[in-house]
C-alpha positions as a printed Julia matrix, in Angstrom:
152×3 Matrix{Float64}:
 -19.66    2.91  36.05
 -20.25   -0.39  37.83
 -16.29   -1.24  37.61
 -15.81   -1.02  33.93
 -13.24    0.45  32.68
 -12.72    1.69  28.7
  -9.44    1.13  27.81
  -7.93    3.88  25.91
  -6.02    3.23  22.96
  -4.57    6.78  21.94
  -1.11    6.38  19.8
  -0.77   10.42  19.33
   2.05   10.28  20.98
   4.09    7.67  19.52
   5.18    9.42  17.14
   5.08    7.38  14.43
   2.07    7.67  11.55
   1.48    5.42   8.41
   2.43    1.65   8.66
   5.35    2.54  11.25
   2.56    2.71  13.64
   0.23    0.06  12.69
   4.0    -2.38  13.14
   4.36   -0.54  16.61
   0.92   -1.02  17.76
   0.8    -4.72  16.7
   4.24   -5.86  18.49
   2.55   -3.79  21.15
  -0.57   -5.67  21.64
   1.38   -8.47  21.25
   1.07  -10.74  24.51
  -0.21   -7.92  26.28
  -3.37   -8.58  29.1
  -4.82  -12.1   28.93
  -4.62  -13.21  25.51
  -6.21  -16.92  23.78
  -2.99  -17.84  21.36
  -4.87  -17.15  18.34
  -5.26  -13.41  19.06
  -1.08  -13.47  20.01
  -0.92  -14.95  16.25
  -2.99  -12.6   14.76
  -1.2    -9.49  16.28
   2.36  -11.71  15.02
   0.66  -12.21  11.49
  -0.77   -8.53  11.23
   3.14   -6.96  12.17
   4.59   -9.31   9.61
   1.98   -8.82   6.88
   2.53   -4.09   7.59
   6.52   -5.27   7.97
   6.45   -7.62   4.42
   4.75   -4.56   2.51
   6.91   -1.44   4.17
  10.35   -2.85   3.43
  10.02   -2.52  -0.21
   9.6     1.06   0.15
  11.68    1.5    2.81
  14.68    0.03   0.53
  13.41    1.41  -2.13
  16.65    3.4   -2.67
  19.19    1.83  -0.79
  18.48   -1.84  -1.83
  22.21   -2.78  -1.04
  21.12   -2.28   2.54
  17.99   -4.54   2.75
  20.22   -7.49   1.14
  23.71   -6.66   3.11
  24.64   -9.26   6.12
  24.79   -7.33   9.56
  22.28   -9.02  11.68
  23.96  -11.46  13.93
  22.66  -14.69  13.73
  23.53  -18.45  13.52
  23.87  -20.9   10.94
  23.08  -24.59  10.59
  26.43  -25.21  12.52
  26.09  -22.82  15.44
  28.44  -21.0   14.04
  28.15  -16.8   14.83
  26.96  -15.64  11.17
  25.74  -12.16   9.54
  22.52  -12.49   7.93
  20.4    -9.54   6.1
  16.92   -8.35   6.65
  15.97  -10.18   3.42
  17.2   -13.7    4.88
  15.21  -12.61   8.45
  11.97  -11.77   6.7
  12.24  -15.37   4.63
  12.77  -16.86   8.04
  10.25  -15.04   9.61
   7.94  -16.12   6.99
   8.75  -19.86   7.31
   8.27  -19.45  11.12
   4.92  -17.87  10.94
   3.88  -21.0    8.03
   4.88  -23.26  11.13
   3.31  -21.19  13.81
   0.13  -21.57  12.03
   0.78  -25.45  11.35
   1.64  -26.43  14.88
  -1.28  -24.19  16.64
  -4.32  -26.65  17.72
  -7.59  -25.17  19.35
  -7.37  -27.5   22.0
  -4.33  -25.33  23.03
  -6.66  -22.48  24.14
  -7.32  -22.36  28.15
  -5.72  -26.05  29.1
  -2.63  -24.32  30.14
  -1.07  -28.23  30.12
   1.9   -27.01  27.94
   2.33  -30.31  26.79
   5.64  -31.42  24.64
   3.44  -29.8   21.24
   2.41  -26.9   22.71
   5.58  -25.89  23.99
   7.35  -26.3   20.88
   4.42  -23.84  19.43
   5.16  -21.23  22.2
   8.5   -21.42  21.35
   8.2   -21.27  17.37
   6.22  -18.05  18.74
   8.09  -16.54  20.87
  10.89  -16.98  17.16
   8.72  -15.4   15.25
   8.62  -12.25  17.54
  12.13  -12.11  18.17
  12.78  -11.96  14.08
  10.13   -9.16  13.84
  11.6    -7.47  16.49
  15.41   -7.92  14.64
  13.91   -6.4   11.25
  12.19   -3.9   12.61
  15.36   -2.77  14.73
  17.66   -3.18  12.29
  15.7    -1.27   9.52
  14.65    1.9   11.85
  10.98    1.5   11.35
  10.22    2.14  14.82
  13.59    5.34  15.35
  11.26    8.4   15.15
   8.83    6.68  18.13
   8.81    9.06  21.55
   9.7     7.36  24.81
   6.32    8.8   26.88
   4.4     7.75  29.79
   1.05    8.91  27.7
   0.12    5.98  25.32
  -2.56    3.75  26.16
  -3.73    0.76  25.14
């Protein structure tokens, strides 16, 4: 086959199904294999965009929860604070509006990492960790399979 190979990408055995797997695959593909950092955002914008539009339903009946502090987290002080999944997915949303605003083309393949670029990386690398938080800490991902068998 001259070297080539396909890539599978078979998610049967996640199991997850609906928008709990399109979130899984995302944060999946996220950073993974040689990546420009406009594809990384896209993968970041695509799990926030399934995340934004599942929590609704997911709290749909237990709204207390989505608005009750029990992430840890940090406020302007430093100081060790509780926040909800509400005040994460505001964050997260400010985050990716700044993500977007600090990227610049010229990023793409200089690997300099000057002073802007590593405060982009960085605003990154936030927005992933708070998509990682709310997805934890609402139990989107619980039902997923720990297996050796997914491909991507």
């Amino acid at each position: 086959m001259c070297g080539i190979v396909a890539a599978r990408t078979n998610t049967t055995n996640l199991g997850l199904t609906g928008i709990p797997l399109f979130i899984a695959i995302e944060l999946m593909l996220y950073g993974r294999g040689e990546q420009t950092h406009e594809e990384k955002m896209s993968h970041l914008g695509k799990a926030y965009g399934w995340i934004r539009a599942y929590l609704p339903v997911l709290y749909e009946k237990r709204e207390d929860d989505y608005f009750k502090p029990r992430i840890p987290g940090l406020d302007k002080d430093n100081n060790q604070i509780k926040v909800s999944i509400h005040a994460v997915l505001i964050e997260v949303a400010v985050e990716i509006e700044t993500m977007y605003n600090q990227y610049q083309p010229t990023y793409e393949g200089q690997k300099t990492c000057n002073p802007d670029e590593k405060k982009f990386l960085k605003t990154m690398r936030a927005v992933f960790e708070r998509l990682a938080l709310i997805v934890t800490f609402s139990g989107i991902a619980d039902r997923m399979s720990n297996t050796d068998e997914v491909y991507f």
